[in-house]
C-alpha positions as CSV (number, residue, x, y, z in Angstrom):
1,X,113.4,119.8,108.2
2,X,115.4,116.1,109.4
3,X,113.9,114.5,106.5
4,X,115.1,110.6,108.9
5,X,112.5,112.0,111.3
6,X,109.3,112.7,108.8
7,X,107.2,109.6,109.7
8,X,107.9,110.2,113.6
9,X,106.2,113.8,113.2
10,X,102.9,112.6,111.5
11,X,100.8,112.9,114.6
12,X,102.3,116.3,115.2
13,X,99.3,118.5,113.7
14,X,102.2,121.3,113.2
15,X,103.8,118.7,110.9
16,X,101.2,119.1,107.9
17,X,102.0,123.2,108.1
18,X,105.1,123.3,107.0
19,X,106.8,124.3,103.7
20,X,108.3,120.9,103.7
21,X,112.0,119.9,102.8
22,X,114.4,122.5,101.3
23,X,116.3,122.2,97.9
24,X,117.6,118.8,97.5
25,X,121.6,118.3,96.8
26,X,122.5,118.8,92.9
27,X,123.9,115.9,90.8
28,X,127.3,117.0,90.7
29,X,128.1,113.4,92.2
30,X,126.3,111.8,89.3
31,X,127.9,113.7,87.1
32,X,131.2,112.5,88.4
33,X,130.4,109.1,88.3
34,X,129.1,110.5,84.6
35,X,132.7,111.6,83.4
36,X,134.3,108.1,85.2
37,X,132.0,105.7,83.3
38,X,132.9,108.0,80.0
39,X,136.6,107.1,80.2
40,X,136.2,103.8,80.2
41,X,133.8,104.0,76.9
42,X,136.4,105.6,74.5
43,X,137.7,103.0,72.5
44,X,141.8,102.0,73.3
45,X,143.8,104.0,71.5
46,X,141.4,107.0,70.5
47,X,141.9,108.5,73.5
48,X,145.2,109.8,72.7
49,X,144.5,111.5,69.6
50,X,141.8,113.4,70.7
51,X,142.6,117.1,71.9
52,X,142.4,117.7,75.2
53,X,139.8,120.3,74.9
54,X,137.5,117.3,72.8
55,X,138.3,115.3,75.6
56,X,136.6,117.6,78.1
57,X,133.8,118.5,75.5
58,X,133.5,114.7,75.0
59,X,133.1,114.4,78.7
60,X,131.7,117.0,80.1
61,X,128.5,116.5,77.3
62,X,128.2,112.6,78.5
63,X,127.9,113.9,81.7
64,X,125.3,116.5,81.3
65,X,123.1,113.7,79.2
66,X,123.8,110.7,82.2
67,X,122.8,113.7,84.6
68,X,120.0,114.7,82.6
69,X,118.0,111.2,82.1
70,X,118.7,110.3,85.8
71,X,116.7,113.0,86.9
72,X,114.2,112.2,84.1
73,X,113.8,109.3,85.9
74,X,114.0,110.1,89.3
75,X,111.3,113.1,88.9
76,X,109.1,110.4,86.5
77,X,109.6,108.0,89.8
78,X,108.4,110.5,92.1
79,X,105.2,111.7,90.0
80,X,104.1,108.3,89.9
81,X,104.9,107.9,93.8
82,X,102.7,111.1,94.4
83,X,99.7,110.1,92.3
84,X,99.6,106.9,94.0
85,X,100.2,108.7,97.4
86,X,96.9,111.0,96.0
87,X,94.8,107.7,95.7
88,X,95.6,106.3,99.2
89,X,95.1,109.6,100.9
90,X,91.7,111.1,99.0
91,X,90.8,107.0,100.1
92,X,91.1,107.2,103.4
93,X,90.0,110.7,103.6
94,X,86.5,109.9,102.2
95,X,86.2,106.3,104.1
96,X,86.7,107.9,107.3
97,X,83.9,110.8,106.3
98,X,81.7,108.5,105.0
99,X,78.8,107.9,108.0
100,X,79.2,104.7,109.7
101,X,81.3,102.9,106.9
102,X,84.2,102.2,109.4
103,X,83.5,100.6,112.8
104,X,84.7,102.0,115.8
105,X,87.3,99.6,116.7
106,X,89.1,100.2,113.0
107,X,88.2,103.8,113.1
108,X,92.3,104.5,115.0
109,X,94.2,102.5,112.2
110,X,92.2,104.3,109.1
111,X,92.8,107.4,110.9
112,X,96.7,106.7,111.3
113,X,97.2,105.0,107.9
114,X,95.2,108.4,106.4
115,X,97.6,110.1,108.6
116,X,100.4,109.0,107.1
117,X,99.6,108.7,103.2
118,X,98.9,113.1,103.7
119,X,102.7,112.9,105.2
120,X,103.8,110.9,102.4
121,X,101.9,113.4,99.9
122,X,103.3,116.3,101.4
123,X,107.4,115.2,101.2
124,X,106.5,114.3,97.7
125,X,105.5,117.1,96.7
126,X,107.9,119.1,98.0
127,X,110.7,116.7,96.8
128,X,109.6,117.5,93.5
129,X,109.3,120.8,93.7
130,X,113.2,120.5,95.0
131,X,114.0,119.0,91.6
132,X,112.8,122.5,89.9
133,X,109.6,120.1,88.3
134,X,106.0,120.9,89.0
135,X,104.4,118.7,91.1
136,X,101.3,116.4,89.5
137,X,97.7,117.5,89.8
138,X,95.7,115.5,91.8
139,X,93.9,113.6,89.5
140,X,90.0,113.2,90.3
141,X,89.1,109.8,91.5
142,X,86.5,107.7,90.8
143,X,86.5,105.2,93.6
144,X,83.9,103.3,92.1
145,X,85.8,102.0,88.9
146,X,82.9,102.9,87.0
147,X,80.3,101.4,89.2
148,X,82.3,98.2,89.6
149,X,83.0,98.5,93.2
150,X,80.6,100.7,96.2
151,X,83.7,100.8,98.8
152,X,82.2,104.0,100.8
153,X,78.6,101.7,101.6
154,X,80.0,98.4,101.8
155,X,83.0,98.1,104.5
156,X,84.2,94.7,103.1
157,X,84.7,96.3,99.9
158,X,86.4,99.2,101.4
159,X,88.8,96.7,103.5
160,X,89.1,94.9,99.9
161,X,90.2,98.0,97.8
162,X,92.7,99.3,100.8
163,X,94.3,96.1,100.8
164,X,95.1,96.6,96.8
165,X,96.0,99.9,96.9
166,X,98.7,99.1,99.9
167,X,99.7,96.0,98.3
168,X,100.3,98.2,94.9
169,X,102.4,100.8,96.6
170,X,104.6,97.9,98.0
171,X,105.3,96.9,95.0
172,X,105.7,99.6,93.0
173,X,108.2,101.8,95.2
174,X,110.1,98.5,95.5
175,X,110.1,99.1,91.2
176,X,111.2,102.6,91.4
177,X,114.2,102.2,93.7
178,X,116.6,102.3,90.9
179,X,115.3,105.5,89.5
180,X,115.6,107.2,93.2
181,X,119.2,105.8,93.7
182,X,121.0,108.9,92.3
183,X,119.7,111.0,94.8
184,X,120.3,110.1,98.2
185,X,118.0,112.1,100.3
186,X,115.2,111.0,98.2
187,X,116.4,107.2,98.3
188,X,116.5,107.0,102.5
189,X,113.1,108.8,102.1
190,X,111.6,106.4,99.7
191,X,112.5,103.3,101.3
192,X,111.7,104.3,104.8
193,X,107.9,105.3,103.1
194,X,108.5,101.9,101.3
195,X,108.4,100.5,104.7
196,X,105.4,102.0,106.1
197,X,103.3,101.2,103.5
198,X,104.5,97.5,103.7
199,X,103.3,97.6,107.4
200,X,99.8,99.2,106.1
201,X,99.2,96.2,103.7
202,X,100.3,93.7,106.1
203,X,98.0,95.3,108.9
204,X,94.9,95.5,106.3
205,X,95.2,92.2,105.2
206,X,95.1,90.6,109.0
207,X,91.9,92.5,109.5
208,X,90.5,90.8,105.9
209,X,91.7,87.6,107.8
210,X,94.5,87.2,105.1
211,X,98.3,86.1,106.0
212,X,100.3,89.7,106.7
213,X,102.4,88.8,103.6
214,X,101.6,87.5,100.1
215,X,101.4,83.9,99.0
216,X,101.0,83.5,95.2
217,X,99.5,85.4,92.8
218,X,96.1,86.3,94.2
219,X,96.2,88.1,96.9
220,X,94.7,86.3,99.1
221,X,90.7,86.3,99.5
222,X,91.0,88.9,96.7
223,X,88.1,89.0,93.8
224,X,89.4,88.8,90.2
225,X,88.9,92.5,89.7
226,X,92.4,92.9,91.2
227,X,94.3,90.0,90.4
228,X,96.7,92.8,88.6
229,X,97.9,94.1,91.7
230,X,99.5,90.4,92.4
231,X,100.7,88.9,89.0
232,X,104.2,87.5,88.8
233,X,103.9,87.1,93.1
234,X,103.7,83.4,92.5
235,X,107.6,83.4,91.2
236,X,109.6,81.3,93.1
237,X,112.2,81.3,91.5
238,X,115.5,83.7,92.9
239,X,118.7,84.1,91.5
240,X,118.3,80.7,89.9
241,X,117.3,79.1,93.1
242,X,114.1,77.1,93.3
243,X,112.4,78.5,96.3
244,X,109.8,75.7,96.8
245,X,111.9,73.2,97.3
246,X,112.1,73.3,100.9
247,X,108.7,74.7,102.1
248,X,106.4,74.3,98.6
249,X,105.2,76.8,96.4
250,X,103.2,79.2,98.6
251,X,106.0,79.6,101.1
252,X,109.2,80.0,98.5
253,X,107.4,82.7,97.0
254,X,106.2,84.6,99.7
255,X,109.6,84.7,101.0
256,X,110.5,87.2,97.7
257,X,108.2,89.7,97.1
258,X,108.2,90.8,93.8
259,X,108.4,94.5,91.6
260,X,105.4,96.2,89.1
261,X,106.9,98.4,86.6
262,X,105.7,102.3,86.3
263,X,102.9,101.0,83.7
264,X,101.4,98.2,85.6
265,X,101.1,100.7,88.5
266,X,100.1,103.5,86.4
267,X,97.6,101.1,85.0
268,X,95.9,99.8,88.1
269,X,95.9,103.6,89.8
270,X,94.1,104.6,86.3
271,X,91.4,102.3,86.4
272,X,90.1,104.4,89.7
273,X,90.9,108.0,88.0
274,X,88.0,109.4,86.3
């Protein structure tokens, strides 16, 4: 499968019957990069009384451990990905079952967006599985958050967690990037599902009559509850630049959006896992 052309197939019912992607690349350029970054670590001079078959020892075993925690990341990055991807699509899934929750006139975006997070689940999965790692259970979700919320009843509250959710998976792809870089294929994949989930937020939020990007740290028309999802998006400050100086605080730092770290978005997607 053209992994470029995964989010063109997604109304292609054929599409979600497939075995997904095949084996992904080893990290034979890693470790390249690996044995380069090693030579410039041994100390001036030492270099030349070591042997040169402790030279290759000394290399080769930096290279296996550099290979060996960036795919510790990478597969960490892309079981978090697929357990947020899990959320999103078991969401949509039961909003669009649940008997007239979603009007008619929204019924064609839920229906795409659902669309999509399956397609999203599905290359994750797959990519994992690529890696040699077993994919992550789908956890069961409590939707509710322990009674706090009624999102399959209410549609403003359903509108009001979707927005979250998208708004989390923004965010935290845009803080996994760096443990994606060292493999390509997953990287182009990554950002281009980075992307579309940008577009979903920005869509949901126009339909909860908020601005299709985020100005300061609330989200919007947003209750307290998920305040998390938005803290530190009131930074304006950028490489040491001031943002607000020209347009004021809202605009400077909605023209940066900002990164959660794994935790933060393992902690929000935990507080609707049962």
């Amino acid at each position: 499968m053209n992994l470029l052309k995964i989010l063109d197939q997604l109304s292609d019912d054929k599409f979600f019957n497939t075995d997904g992607v095949t084996r992904k690349d080893s990290f034979s350029q890693l470790a390249n990069i690996g044995k380069k970054a090693a030579l410039f670590g041994i100390p001036v001079g030492l270099s030349s009384y070591m042997s040169t078959d402790a030279k290759a020892g000394s290399l080769e075993s930096t290279a296996k451990f550099a290979s060996a925690s960036a795919q510790s990341a990478l597969t960490d990055a892309l079981q978090l990905a697929l357990t947020l991807e899990y959320l999103e699509a078991e969401y949509y899934v039961k909003g669009l079952a649940a008997s007239g929750l979603i009007p008619s006139a929204d019924r064609t975006v839920f229906g795409q967006i659902s669309k999509h997070e399956s397609a999203h689940v599905t290359y994750l999965t797959a990519a994992i599985k690529s890696l040699g790692e077993t994919p992550v259970s789908k956890p069961t979700f409590d939707f509710t958050a322990g009674g706090n919320f009624q999102p399959f009843t209410d549609y403003p509250t359903f509108l009001t967690l979707a927005q979250a959710f998208e708004d989390t998976g923004v965010r935290a792809y845009k803080g996994q990037a760096g443990n994606v870089a060292s493999n390509k294929d997953v990287l182009t994949v990554a950002l281009q599902i980075h992307s579309v989930e940008a577009r979903h937020a920005s869509q949901v939020r126009r339909m909860r009559g908020n601005k299709g990007w985020i100005e300061g740290n609330v989200g919007g028309n947003m209750p307290a509850a998920t305040y998390a999802v938005y803290a530190g998006e009131d930074n304006v400050i950028q490489a040491g630049f001031d943002t607000s100086k020209l347009f004021g605080a809202a605009a400077g730092s909605a023209s940066f959006d900002e990164t959660i770290t794994g935790d933060v978005a393992k902690m929000i997607a935990g507080t609707f896992i049962a």
